[in-house]
C-alpha positions in Angstrom: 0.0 0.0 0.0 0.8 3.9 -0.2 2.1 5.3 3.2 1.9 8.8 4.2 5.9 9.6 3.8 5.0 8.6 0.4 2.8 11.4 0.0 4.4 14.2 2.0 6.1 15.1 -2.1 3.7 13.9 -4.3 1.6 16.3 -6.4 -1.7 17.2 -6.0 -4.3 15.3 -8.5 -5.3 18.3 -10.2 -1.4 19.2 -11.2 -1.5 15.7 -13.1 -5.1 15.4 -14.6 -3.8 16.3 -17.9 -1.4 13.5 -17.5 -3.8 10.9 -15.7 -7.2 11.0 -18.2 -5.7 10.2 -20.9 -3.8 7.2 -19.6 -7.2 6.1 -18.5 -8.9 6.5 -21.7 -10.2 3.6 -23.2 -8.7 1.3 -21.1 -10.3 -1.3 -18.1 -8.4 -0.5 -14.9 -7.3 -3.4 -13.0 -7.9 -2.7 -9.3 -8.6 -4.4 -5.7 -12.1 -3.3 -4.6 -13.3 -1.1 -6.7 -15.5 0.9 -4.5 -12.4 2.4 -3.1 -10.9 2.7 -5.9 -13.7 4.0 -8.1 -15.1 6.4 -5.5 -11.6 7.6 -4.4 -11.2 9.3 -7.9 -14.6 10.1 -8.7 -14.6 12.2 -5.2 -11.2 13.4 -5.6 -12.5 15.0 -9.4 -15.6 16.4 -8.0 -13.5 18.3 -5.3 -11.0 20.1 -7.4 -12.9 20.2 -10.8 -16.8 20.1 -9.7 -16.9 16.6 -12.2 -17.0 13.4 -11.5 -15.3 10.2 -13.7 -16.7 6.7 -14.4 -14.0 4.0 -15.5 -14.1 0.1 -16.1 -12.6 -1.8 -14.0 -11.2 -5.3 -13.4 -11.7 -6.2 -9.8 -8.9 -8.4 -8.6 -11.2 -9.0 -5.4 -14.3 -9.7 -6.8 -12.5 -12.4 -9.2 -11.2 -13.9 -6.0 -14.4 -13.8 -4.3 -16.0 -15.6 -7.4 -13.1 -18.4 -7.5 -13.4 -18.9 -3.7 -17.3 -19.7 -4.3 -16.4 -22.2 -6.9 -14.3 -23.5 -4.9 -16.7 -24.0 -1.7 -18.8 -26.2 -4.0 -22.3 -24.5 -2.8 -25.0 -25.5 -0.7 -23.4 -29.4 -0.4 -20.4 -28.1 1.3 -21.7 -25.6 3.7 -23.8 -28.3 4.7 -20.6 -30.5 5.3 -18.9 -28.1 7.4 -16.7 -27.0 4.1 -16.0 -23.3 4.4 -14.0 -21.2 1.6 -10.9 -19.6 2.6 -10.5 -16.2 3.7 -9.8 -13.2 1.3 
């Protein structure tokens, strides 16, 4: 993850949109848990340009999520005492 010394020097988001949207047009953004990362920039746009962004994403955590319900085999399993393992 990012830590705050990390951030102490970074710019602020509105001295790199004109570098950022374009990287981010067209594309699907691979990202863990979208609703932070969606909302994240969606609120950070509204604050400093009054506009908000929608993106595509690729949820790394929801694929897992999906796999581990595979995995757990339904119903059958829970009923068995099978449990899937932890994200």
């Amino acid at each position: 993850g990012i830590t705050h010394s990390e951030l102490i020097d970074a710019p602020d988001l509105s001295d790199i949109l004109g570098e950022l949207l374009p990287c981010l047009s067209g594309k699907i953004i691979v990202v863990h848990y979208r609703r932070i990362e969606r909302e994240f920039l969606d609120q950070a746009l509204k604050a400093r340009i009054g506009e908000g962004i929608e993106f595509p994403v690729l949820d790394t955590l929801q694929i897992e999520e999906n796999i581990q319900k595979r995995s757990a085999g339904g119903i059958w399993n829970r009923l068995k005492g099978k449990r899937p393992e932890s994200l």
